[in-house]
N, C-alpha and C positions, 0 to 999 in steps of 0.2 A: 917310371912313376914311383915314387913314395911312397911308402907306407902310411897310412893317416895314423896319431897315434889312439885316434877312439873307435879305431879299427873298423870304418866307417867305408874302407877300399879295400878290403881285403878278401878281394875276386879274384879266382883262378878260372883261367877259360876250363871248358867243359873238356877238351880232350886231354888238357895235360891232370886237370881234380884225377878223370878216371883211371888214366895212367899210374897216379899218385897212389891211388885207393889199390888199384891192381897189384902193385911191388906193395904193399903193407900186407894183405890179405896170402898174396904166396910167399913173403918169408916168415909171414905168423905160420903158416902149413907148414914148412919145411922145417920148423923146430923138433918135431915131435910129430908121431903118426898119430898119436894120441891126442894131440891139440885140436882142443874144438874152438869155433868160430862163429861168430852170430853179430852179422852187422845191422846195424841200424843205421837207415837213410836218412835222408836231410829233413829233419823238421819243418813245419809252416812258418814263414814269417810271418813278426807280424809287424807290419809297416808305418801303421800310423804310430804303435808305441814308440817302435823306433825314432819317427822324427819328434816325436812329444818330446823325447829323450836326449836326442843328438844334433835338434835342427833339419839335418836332410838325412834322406836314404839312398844309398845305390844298393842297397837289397832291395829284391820285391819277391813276393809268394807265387808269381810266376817262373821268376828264375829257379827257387827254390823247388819247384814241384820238379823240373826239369832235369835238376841235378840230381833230386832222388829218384826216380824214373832211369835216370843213368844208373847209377847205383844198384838198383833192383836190377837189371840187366844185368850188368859186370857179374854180381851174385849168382845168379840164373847160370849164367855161364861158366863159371868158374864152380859151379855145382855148391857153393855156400850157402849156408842159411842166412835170411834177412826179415827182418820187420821192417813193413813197411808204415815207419812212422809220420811220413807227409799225410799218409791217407787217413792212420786211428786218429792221428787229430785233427784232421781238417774235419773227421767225422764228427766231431762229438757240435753241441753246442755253445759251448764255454770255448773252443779252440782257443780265443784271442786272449784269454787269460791263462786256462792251461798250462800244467807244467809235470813234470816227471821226474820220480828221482828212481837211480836204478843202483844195485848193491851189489861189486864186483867180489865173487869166491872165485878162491884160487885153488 
């Protein structure tokens, strides 16, 4: 399969994401014993923007709770900290408009 180029397929199955996420997480650890870490899981879709935007979706906020849910596990286990941001935003009321900006110190 293709790439779409308005990045409208760009699905990884669920065990190779966690895979993927796993190897980024332990060689971010193995840089430095000093290296801290703090993941943030998969966001809420939001679906109908998307097709407003693109025509169709193969996202849906099903899939997406799913994969952050995976995520928060992999975390759990691998003893790393995570925010779970499926859930702060699915919580608020605005979720569908919603947005985040976050400010990386090194």
């Amino acid at each position: 399969m293709k790439p779409d180029p308005n990045g409208l397929n760009a699905h990884v199955p669920l065990l190779e994401y966690i895979q993927n996420m796993k190897n980024i997480v332990l060689h971010l650890k193995s840089l430095s014993e000093k290296t801290r870490i703090l993941v943030l899981s998969t966001p809420p879709v939001n679906e109908e923007q998307i097709i407003k935007l693109f025509g169709s979706s193969r996202r849906s906020n099903e899939r997406s709770h799913i994969y952050s849910e995976a995520c928060i596990k992999m975390c759990k286990e691998l003893g790393i900290k995570v925010i779970d941001l499926w859930t702060a935003l699915q919580n608020r009321d605005d979720w569908l408009t919603a947005h985040f900006t976050y400010v990386f110190l090194s």
